[in-house]
C-alpha positions as CSV (number, residue, x, y, z in Angstrom):
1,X,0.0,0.0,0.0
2,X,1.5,3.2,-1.0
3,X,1.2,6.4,1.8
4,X,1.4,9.7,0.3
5,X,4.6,11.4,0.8
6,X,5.9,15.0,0.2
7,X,6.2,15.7,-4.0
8,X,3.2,13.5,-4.1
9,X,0.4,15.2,-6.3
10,X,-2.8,14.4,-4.0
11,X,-6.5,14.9,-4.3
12,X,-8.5,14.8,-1.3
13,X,-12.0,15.6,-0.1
14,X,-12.1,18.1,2.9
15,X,-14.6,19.3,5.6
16,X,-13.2,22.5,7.6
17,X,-15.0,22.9,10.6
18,X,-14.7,25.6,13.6
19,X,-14.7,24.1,17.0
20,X,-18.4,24.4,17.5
21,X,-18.9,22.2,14.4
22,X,-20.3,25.1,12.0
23,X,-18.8,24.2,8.1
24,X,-16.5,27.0,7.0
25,X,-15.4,25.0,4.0
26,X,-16.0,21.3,1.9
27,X,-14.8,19.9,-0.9
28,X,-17.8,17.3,-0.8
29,X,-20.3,19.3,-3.4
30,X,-17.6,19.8,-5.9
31,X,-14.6,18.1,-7.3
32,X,-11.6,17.2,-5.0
33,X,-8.6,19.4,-3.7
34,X,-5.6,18.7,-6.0
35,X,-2.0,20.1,-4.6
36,X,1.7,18.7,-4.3
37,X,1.9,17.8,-0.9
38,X,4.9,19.7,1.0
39,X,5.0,22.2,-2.0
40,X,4.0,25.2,1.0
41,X,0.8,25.7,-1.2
42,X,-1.3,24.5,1.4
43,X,-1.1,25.5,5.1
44,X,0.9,23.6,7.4
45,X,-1.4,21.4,9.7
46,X,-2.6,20.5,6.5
47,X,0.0,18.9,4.6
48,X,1.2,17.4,7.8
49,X,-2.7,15.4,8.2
50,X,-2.3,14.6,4.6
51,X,1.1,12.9,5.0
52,X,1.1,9.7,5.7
53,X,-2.4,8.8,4.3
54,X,-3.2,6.1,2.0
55,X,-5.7,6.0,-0.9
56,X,-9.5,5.9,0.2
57,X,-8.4,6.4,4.0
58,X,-10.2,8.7,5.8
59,X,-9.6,10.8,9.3
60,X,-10.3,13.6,11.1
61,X,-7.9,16.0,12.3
62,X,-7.6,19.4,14.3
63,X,-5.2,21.4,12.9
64,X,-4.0,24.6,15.7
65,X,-4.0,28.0,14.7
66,X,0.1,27.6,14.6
67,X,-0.2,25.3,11.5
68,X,-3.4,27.1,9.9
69,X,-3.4,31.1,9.4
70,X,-2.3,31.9,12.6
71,X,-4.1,33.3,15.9
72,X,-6.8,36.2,15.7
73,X,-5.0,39.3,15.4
74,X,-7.6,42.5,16.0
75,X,-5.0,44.7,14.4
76,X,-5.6,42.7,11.6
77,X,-9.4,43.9,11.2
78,X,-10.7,46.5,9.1
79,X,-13.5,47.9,9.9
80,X,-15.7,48.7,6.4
81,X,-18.9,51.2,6.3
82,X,-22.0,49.6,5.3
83,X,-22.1,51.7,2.4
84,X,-19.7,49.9,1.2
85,X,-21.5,46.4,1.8
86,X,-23.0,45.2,-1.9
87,X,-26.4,45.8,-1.2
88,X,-27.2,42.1,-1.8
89,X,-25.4,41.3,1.2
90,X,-26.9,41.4,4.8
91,X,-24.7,41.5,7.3
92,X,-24.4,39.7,10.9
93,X,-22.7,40.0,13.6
94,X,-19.4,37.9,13.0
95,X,-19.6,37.0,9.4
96,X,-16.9,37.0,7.3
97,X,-16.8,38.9,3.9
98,X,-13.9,38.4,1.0
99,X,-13.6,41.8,-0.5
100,X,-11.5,42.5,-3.6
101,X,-9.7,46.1,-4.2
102,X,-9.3,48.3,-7.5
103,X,-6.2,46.8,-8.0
104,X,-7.4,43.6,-7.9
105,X,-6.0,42.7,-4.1
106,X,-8.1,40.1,-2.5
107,X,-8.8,40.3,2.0
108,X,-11.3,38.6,4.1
């Protein structure tokens, strides 16, 4: 049986869940995640669960903030008027939006 090792090309079905169990992110409805594992493409925890796995396995995994995108920084947050909300959008408390500039720069 042949585990996947870093240089590997992988495809693999994800569920990202927060720790209260709410879905952030799946693969399932759509085709599979494709990367090189160890190619620093994907974060850290990530390619570390993936390592190691063999064909049709499955497991779950909690991957710390160290390995992820890091800890909650406030200093990080921008606050954005509503009038700048796409009026198709109605905010909540807590959600997340991806915004992208002029210049094309992406931030969430």
């Amino acid at each position: 049986m042949s585990l996947a090792i870093s240089g590997n090309k992988v495809q693999v079905h994800y569920t990202g869940k927060l720790e209260d169990g709410t879905v952030f992110d799946t693969s399932r409805e759509r085709e599979p995640l494709a990367f090189t594992l160890g190619d620093g493409n994907m974060i850290k925890g990530f390619d570390v669960a993936v390592t190691g796995m063999a064909i049709g396995e499955e497991k779950t995994v909690t991957i710390p903030a160290a390995e992820a995108y890091g800890e909650r920084r406030d200093d990080m947050m921008v606050p954005v008027p509503i009038n700048q909300v796409p009026e198709n959008i109605k905010p909540e408390i807590g959600m997340q939006l991806s915004l992208q500039g002029p210049q094309g720069s992406r931030c969430q």
